[in-house]
BAVEXMI-729132 format. One line per 2 residues: their letters; for each residue x, y, z of N, C-alpha, C, O. Coordinates in steps of 0.02 Angstrom, whole numbers, plus 32768, in hexadecimal, padded with zeros to 4 digits. Layout:
N
A	X,Y,Z,X,Y,Z,X,Y,Z,X,Y,Z  ...
END
This chain:
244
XX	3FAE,7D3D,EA51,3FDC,7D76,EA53,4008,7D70,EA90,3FF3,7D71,EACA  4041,7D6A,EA7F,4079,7D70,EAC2,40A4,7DB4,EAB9,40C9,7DC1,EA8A
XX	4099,7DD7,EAEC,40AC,7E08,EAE4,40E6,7E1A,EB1C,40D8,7E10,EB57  412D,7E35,EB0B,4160,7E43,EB35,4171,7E98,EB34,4178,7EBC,EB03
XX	4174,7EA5,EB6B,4186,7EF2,EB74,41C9,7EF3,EB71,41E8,7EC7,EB8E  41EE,7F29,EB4B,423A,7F2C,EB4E,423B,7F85,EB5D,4214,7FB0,EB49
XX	4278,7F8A,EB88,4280,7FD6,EBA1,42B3,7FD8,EBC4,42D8,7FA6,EBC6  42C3,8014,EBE9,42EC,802F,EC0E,42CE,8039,EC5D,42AB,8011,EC7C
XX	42DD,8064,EC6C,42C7,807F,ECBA,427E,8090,ECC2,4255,8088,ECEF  427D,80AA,EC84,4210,80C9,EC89,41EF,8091,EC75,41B5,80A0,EC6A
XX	41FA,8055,EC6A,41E2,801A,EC51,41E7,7FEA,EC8A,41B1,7FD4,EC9E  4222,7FD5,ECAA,423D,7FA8,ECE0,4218,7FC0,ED28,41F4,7F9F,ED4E
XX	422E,8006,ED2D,41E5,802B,ED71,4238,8003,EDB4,4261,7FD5,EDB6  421D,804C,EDE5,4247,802B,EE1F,4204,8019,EE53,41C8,801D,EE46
XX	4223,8005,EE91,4203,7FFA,EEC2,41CA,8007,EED0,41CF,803F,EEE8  41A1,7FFC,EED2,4159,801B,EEEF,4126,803A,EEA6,40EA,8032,EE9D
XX	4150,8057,EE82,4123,8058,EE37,40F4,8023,EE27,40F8,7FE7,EE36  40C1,8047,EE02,4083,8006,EDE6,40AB,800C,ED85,4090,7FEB,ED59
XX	40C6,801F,ED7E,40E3,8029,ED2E,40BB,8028,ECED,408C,8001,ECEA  40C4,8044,ECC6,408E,8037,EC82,4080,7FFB,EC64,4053,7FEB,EC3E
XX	40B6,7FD8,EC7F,40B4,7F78,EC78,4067,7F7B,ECA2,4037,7F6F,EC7C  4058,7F86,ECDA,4027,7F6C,ED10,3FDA,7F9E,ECDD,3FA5,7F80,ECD6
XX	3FE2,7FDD,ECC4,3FAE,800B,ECA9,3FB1,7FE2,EC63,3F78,7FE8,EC4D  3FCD,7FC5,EC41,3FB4,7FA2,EC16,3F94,7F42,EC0E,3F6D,7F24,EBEA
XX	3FBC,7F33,EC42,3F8F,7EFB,EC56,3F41,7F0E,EC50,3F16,7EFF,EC26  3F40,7F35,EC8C,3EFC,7F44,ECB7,3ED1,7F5F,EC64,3E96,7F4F,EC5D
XX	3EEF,7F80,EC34,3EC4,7F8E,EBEF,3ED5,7F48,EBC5,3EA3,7F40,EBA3  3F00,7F15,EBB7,3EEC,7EE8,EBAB,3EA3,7EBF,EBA3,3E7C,7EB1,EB76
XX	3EAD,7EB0,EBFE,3E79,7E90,EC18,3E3E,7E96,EBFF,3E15,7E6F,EBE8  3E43,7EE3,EC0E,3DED,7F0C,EBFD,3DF0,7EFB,EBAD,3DC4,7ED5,EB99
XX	3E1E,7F11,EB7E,3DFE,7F2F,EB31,3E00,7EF7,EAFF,3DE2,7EFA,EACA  3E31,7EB5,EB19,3E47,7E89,EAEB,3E21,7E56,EAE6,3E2D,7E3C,EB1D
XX	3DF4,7E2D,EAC7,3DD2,7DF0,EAAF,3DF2,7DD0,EAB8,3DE2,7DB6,EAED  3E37,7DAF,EA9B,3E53,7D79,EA8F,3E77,7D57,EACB,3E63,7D5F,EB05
XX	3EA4,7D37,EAC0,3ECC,7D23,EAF6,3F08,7D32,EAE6,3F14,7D29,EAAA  3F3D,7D4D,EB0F,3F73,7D57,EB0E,3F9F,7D47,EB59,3F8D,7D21,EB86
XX	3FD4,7D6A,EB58,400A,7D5B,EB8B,4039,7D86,EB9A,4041,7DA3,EB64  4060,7DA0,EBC2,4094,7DC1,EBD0,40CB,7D92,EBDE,40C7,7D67,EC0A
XX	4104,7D9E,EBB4,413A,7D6B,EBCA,4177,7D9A,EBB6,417A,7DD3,EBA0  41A6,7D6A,EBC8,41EC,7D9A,EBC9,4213,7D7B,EC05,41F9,7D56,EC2F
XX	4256,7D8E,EC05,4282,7D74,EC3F,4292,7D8F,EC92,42B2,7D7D,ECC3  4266,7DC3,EC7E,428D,7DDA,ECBB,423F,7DE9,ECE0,4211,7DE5,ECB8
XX	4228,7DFE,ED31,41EF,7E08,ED3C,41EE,7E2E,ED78,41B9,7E37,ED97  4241,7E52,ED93,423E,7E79,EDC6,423E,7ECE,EDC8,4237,7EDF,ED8D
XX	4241,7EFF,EDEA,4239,7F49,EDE3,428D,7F4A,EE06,42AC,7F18,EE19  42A6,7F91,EE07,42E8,7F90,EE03,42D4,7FB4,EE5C,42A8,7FD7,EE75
XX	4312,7F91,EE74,431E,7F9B,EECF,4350,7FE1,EECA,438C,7FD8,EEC0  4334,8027,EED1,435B,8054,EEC8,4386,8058,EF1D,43AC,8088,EF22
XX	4383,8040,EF3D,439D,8040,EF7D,43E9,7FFD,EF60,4426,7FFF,EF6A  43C7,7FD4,EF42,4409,7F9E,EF33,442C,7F98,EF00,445D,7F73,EEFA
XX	4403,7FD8,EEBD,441B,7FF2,EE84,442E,7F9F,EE4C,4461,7F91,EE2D  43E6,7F75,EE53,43CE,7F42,EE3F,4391,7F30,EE33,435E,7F43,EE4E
XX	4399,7F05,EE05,434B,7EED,EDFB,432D,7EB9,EE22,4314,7E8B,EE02  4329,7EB3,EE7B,4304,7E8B,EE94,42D7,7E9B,EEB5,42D0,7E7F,EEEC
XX	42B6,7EBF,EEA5,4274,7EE4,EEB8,4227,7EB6,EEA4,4219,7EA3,EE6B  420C,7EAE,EECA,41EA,7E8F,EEB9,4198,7EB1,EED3,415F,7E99,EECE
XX	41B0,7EEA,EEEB,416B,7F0B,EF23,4146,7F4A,EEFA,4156,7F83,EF09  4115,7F3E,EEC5,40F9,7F55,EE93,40B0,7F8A,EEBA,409A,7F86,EEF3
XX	409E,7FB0,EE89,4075,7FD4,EEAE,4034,7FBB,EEBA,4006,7FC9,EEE1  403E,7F8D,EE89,3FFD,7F65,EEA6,400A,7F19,EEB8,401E,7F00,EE83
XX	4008,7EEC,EEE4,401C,7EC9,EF03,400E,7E85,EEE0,4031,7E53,EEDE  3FBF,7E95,EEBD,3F91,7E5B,EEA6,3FAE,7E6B,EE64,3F9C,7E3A,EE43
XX	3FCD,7E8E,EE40,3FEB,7E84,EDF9,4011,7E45,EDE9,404F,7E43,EDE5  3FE5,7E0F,EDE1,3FF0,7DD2,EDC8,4050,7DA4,ED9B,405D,7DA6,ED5F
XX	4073,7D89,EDC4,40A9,7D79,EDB2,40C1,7D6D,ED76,40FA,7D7B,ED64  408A,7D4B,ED4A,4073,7D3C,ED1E,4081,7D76,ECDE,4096,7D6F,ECA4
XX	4069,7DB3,ED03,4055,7DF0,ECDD,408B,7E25,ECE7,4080,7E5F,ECD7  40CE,7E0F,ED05,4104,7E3C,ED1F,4133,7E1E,ECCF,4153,7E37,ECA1
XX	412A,7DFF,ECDA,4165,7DFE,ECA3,418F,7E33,EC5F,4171,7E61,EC43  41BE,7E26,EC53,41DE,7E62,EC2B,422F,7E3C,EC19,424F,7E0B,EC2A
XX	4238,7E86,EBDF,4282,7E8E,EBD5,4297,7ED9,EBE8,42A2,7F06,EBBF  429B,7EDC,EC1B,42AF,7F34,EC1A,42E3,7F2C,EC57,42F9,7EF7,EC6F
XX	42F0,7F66,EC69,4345,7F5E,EC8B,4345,7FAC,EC8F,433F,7FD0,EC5D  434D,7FC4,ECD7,4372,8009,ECE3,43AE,8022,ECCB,43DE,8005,ECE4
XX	43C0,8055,EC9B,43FD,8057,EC79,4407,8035,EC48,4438,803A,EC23  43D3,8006,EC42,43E5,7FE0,EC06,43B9,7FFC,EBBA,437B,7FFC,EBBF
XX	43CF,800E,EB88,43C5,8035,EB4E,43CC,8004,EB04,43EA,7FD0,EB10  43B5,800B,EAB8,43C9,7FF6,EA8A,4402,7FC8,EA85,4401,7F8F,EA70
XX	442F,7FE5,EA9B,447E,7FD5,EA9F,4472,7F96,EABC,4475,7F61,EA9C  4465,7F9A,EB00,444F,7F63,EB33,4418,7F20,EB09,442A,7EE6,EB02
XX	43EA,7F33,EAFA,43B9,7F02,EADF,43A8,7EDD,EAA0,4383,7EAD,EA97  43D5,7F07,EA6F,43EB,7ED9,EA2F,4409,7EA0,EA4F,43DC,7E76,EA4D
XX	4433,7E8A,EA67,445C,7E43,EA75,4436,7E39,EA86,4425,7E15,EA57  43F5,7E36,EABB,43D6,7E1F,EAD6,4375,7E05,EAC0,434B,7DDC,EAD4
XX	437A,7E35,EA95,431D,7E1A,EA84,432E,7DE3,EA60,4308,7DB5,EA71  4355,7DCF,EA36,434A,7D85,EA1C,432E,7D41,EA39,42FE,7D1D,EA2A
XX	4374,7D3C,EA7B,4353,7D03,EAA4,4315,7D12,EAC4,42E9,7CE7,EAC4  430C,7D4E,EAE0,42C7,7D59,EAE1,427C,7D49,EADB,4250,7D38,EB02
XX	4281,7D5B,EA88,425B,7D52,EA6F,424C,7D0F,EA68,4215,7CF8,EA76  4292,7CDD,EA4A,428C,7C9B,EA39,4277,7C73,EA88,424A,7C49,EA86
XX	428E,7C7C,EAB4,4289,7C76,EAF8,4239,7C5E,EB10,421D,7C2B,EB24  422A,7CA2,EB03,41EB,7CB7,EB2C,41A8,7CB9,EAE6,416C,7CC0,EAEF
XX	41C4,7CB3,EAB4,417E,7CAB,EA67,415F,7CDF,EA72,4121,7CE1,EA77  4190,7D1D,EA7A,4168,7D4D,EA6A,4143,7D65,EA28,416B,7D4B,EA00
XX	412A,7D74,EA13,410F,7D90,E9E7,40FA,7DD7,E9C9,40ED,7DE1,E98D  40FB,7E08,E9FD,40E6,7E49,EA12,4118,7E53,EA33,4133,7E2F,EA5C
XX	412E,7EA1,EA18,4155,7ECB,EA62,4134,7F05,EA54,4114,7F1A,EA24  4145,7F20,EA98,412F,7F5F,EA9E,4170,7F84,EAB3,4189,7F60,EADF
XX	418B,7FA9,EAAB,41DE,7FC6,EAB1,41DF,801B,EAB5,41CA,803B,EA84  41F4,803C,EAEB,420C,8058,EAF4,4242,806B,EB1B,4241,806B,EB58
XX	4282,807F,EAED,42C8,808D,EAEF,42E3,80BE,EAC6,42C3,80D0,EA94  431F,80D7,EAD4,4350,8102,EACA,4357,8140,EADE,4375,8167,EAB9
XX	4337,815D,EB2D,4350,8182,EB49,4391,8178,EB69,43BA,81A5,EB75  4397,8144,EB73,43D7,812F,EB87,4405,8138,EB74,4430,815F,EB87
XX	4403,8112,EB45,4446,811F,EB07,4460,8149,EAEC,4499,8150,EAD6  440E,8182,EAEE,4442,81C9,EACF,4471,81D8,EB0D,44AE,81DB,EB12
XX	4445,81DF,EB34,4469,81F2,EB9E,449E,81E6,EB9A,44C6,8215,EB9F  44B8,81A1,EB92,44EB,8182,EB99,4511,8163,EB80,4545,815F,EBA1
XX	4510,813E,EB3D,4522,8114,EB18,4542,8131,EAD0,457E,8135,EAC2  4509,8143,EAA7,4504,8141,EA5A,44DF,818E,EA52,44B9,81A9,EA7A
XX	44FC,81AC,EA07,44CB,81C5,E9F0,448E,81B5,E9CC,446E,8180,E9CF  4484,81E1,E9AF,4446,81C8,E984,4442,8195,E961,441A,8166,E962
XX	447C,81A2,E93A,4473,8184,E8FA,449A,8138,E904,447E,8108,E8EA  44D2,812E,E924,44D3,80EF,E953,44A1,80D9,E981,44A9,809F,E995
XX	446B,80FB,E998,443E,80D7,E9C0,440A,80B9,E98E,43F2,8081,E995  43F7,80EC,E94F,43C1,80C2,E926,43E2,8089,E8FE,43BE,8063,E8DE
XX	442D,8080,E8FD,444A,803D,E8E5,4435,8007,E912,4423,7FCE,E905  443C,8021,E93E,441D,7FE8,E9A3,43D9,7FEB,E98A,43C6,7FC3,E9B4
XX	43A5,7FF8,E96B,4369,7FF2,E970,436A,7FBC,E925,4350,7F87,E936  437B,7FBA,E8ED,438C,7F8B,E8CA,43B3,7F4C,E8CC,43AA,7F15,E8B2
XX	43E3,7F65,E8F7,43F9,7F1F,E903,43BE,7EFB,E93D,43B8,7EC0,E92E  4392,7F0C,E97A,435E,7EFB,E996,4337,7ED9,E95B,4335,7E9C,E956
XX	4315,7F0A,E929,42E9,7EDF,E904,42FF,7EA3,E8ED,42DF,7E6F,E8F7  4333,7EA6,E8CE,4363,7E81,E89A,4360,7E37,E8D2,4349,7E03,E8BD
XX	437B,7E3D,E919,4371,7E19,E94B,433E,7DF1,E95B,4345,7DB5,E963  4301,7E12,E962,42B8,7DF7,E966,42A7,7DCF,E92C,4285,7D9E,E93D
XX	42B3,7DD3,E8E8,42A9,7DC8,E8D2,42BF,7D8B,E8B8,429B,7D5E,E8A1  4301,7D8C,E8BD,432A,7D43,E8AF,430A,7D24,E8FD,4316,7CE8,E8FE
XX	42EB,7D36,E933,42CA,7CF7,E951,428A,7CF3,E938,427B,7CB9,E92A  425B,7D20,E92B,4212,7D0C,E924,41FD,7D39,E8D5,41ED,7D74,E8DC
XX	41FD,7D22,E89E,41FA,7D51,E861,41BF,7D70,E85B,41C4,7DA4,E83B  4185,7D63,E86D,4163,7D83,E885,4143,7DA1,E8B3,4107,7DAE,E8BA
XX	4177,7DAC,E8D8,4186,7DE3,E923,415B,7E1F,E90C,416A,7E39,E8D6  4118,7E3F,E93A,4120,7E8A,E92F,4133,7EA1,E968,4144,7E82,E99B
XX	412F,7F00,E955,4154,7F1E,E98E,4133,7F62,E981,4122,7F7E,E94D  412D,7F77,E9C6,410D,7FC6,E9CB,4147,7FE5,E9D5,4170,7FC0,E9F1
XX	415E,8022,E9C8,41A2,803B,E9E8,4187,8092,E9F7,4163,80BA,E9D9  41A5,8093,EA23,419A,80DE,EA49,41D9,810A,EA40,4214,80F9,EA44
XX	41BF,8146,EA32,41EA,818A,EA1E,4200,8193,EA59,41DA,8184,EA88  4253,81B7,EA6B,4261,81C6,EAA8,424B,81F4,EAAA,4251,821E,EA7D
XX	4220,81FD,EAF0,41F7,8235,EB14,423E,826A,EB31,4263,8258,EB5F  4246,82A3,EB12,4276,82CB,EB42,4279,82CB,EB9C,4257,82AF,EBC8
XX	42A3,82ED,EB9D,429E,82C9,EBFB,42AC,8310,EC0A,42AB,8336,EBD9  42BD,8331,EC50,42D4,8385,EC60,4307,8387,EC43,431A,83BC,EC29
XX	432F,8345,EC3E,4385,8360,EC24,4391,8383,EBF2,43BB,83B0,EBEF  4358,8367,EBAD,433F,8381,EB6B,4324,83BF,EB65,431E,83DC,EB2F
XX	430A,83DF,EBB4,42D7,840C,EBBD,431A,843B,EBBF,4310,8476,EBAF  4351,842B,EBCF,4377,8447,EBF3,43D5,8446,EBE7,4403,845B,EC0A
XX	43D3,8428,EBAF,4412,840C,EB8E,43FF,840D,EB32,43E3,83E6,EB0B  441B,8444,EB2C,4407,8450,EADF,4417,841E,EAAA,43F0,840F,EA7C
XX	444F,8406,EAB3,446B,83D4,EA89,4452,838F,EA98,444F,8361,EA6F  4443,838D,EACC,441C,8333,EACC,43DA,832A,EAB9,43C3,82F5,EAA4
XX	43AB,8376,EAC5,4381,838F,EAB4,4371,8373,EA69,4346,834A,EA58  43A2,8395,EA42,43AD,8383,EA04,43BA,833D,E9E5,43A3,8323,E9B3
XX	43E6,8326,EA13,43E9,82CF,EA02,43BB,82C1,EA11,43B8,828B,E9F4  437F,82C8,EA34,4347,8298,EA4F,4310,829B,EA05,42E5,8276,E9EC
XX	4327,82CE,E9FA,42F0,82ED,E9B4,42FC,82CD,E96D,42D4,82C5,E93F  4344,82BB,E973,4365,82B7,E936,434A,8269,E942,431B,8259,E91D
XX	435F,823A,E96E,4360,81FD,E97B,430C,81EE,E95A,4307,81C4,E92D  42D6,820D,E971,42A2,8204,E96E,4291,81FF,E91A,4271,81D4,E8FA
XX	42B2,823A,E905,42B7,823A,E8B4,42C1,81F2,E899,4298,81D1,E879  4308,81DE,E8AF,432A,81A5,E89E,4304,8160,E8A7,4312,812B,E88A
XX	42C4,816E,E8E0,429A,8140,E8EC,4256,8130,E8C6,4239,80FA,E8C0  424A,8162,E8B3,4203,8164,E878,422E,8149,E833,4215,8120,E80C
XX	4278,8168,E828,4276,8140,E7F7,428F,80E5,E7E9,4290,80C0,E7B8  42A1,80E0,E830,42A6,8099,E830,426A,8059,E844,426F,801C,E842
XX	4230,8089,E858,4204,8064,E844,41DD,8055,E80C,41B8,8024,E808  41E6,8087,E7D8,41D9,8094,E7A0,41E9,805F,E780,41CA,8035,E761
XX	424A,806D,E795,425E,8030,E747,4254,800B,E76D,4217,8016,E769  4257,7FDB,E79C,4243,7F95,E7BA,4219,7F6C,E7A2,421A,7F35,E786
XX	41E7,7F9F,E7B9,41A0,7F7E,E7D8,418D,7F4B,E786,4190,7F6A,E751  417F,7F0F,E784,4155,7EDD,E75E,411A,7ED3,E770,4108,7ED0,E7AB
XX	40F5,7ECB,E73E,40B2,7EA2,E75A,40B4,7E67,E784,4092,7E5C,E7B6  40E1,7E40,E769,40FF,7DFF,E799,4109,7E0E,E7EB,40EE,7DF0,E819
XX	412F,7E3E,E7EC,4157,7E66,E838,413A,7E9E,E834,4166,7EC9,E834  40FD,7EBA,E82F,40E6,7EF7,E857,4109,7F25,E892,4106,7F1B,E8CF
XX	412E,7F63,E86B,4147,7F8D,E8A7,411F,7FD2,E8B3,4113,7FF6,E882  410D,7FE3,E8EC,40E6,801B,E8F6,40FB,8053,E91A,4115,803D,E94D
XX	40FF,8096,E919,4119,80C1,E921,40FC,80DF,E94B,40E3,8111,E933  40EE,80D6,E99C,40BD,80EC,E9CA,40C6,8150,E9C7,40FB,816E,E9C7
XX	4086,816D,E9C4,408A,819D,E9E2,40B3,81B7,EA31,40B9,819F,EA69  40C5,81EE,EA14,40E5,8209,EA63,40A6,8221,EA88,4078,823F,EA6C
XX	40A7,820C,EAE4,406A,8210,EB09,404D,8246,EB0B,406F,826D,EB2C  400F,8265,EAF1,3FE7,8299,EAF3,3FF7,82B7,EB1A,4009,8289,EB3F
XX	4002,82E5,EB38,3FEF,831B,EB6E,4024,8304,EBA8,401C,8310,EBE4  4074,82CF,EB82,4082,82D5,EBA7,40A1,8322,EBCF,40A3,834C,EBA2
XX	40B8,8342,EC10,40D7,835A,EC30,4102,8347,EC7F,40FA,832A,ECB5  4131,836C,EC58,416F,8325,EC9B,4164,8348,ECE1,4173,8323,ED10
XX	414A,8391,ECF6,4123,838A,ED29,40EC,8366,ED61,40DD,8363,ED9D  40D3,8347,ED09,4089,831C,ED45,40A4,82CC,ED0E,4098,8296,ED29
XX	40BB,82CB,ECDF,40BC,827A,ECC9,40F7,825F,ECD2,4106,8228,ECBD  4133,829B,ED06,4165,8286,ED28,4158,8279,ED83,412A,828D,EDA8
XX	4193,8252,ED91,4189,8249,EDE4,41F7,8296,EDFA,420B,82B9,EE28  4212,827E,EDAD,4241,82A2,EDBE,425B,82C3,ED8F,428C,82E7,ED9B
XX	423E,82C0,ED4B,4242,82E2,ED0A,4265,82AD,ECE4,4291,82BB,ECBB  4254,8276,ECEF,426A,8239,ECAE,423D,81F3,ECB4,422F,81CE,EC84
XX	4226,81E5,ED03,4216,81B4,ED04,41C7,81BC,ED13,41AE,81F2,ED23  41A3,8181,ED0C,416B,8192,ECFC,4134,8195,ED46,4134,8166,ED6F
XX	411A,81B9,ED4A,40E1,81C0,ED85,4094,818D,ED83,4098,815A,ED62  4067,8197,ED99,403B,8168,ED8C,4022,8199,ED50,401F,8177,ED1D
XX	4015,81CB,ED48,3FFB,81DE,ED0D,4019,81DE,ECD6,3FF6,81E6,ECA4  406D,81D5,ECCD,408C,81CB,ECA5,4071,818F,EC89,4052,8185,EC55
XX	4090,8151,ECD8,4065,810A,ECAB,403B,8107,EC77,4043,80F0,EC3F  400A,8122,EC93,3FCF,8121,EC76,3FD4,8154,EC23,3FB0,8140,EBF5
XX	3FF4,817F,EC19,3FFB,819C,EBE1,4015,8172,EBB2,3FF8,8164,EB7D  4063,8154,EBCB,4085,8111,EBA7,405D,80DE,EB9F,4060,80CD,EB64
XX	4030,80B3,EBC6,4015,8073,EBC8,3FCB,8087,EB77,3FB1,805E,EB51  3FC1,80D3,EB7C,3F7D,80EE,EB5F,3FAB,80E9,EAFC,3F96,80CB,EACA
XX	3FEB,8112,EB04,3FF7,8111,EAD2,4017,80E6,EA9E,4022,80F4,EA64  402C,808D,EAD2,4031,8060,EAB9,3FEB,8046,EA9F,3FEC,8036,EA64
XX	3FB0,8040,EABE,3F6F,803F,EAB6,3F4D,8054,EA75,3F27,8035,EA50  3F69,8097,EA71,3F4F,80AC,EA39,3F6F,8085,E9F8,3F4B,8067,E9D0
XX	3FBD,8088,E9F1,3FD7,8075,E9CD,3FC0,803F,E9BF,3FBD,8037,E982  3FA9,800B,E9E4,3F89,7FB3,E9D7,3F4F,7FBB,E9BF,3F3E,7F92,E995
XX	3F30,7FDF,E9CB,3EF1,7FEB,E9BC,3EE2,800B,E97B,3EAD,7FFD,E95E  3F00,8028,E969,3EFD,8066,E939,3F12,8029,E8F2,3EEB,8010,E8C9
XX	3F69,801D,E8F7,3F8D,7FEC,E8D5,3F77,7FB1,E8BF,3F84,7F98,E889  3F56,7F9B,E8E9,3F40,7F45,E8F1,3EFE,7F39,E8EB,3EE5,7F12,E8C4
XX	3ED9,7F65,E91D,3E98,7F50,E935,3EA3,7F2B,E985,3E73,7F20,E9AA  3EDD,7F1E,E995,3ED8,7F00,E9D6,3EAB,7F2A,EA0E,3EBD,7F64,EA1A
XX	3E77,7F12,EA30,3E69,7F32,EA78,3E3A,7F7A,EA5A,3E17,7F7B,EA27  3E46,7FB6,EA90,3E0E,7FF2,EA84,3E26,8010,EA7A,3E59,8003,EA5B
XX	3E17,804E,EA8B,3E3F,8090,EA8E,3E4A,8091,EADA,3E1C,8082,EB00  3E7D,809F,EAEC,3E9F,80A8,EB39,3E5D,80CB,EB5B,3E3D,80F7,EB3F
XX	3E4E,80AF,EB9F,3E1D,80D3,EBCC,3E45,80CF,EC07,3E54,8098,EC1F  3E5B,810B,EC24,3E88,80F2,EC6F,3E5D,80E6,ECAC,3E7C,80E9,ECE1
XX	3E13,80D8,ECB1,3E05,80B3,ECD0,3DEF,807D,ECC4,3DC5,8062,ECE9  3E08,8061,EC8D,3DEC,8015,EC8B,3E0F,7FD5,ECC5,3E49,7FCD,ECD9
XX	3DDA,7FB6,ECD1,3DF0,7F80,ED00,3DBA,7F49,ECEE,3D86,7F4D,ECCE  3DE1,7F0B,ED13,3DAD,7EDE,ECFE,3DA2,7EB5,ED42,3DD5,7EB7,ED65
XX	3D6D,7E92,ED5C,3D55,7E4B,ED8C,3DB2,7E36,EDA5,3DDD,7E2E,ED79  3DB8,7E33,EDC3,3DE4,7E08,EDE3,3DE7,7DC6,EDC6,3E19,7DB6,EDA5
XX	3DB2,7D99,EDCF,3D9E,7D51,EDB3,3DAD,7D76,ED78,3DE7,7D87,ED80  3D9A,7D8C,ED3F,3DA3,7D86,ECEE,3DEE,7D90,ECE6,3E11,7D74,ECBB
XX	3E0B,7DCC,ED25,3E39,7DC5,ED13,3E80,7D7F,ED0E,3EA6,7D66,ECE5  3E71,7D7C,ED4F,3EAA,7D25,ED5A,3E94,7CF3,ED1F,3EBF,7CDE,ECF9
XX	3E4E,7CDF,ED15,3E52,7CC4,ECC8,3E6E,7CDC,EC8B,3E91,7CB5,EC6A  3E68,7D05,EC7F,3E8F,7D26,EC45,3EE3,7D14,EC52,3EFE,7CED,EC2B
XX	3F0A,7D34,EC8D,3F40,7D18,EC95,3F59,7CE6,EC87,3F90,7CDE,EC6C  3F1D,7CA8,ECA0,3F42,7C7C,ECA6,3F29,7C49,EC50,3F22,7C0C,EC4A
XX	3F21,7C7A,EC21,3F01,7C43,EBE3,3F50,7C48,EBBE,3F7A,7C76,EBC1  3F52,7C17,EBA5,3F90,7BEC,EB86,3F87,7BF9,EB2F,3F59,7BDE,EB10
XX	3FB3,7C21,EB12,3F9E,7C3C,EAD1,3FDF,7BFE,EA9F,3FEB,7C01,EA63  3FFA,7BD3,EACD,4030,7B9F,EAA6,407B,7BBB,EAB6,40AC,7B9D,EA9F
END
């Protein structure tokens, strides 16, 4: 299993964040039998002082280089990552994504119904590189703006609509697409650091409800435990096993 994270800002993590990338490793490790990999192109956190991605100073220090990897990008949304998961995928042999996007796009870009065209043309993308690509995809989580902006409120809702049914028609047995739950109990008080981006308990809500989704969908791994951890030693082996 090679698995690539694709996202925006709550996915990519700035400076000093441990990110739901780092809370799902760490449940990897623990729940998964097999061997797998994290790959993808890019492997830094975004430098909000240089309003870039060369950050490299993670919340946990020993989070393995190996295990940083990704496609996600601050500001970067649907719009942004259709052109881009193909080489990607073909790139890096992914096989698995895990994806959460399109807060952005409503924010800034696209509406709805142009952003779930960006989520088809993505599949459509993945797929002409790896045809049997799967993919978990995540509902946009409202943010305060939604809490607080009636009409985007509404696009975030509508979009989500537009997203159950595009996994619907997609999904093949061949290309498995899965429709992650939105995070239990999230609240942007405690699973925010500023009411969009994610806190350590956020992580952990996101990293839990990709978890479930693999688990539930697939059989991959357990049911999310947010304290799972594993040996140090088991862990760098696992890293470093070579799945081709």
């Amino acid at each position: 299993m090679r698995i690539m994270f694709v996202g925006d800002s709550m996915t990519v993590g700035r400076t000093g964040d441990f990110t739901w990338r780092y809370r799902m490793w760490q449940h990897l490790n623990a729940a998964h039998e097999g061997p797998y990999r994290i790959v993808g192109p890019r492997s830094a956190l975004h430098d909000a002082l240089q309003d870039s991605p060369t950050s490299y100073e993670y919340g946990d220090p020993g989070f393995p280089e190996a295990a940083r990897r990704h496609l996600a990008g601050w500001g970067e949304g649907w719009l942004h990552m259709a052109p881009l998961v193909g080489d990607a995928v073909r790139g890096h042999a992914a096989d698995t994504l895990l994806v959460s996007l399109g807060l952005i796009d409503l924010g800034f870009y696209t509406n709805a119904g142009q952003t779930a065209e960006n989520v088809r043309r993505f599949v459509a993308e993945a797929r002409a590189a790896a045809p049997r690509v799967r993919a978990v995809l995540m509902p946009v989580i409202p943010n305060v703006r939604a809490l607080t902006d009636a009409p985007f409120g509404a696009e975030c809702e509508r979009f989500n609509g537009l997203l159950a049914e595009a996994v619907a028609d997609l999904s093949t047995p061949e290309s498995p697409l899965l429709l992650a739950a939105a995070p239990d109990g999230w609240d942007i008080d405690h699973a925010t650091y500023d009411g969009t981006h994610p806190s350590p308990a956020g992580e952990h809500l996101l990293a839990g409800a990709f978890a479930e989704a693999m688990h539930q969908g697939w059989g991959v791994g357990a049911p999310y435990a947010r304290t799972r951890t594993r040996p140090r030693n088991r862990t760098r082996a696992r890293d470093e096993v070579s799945v081709g």
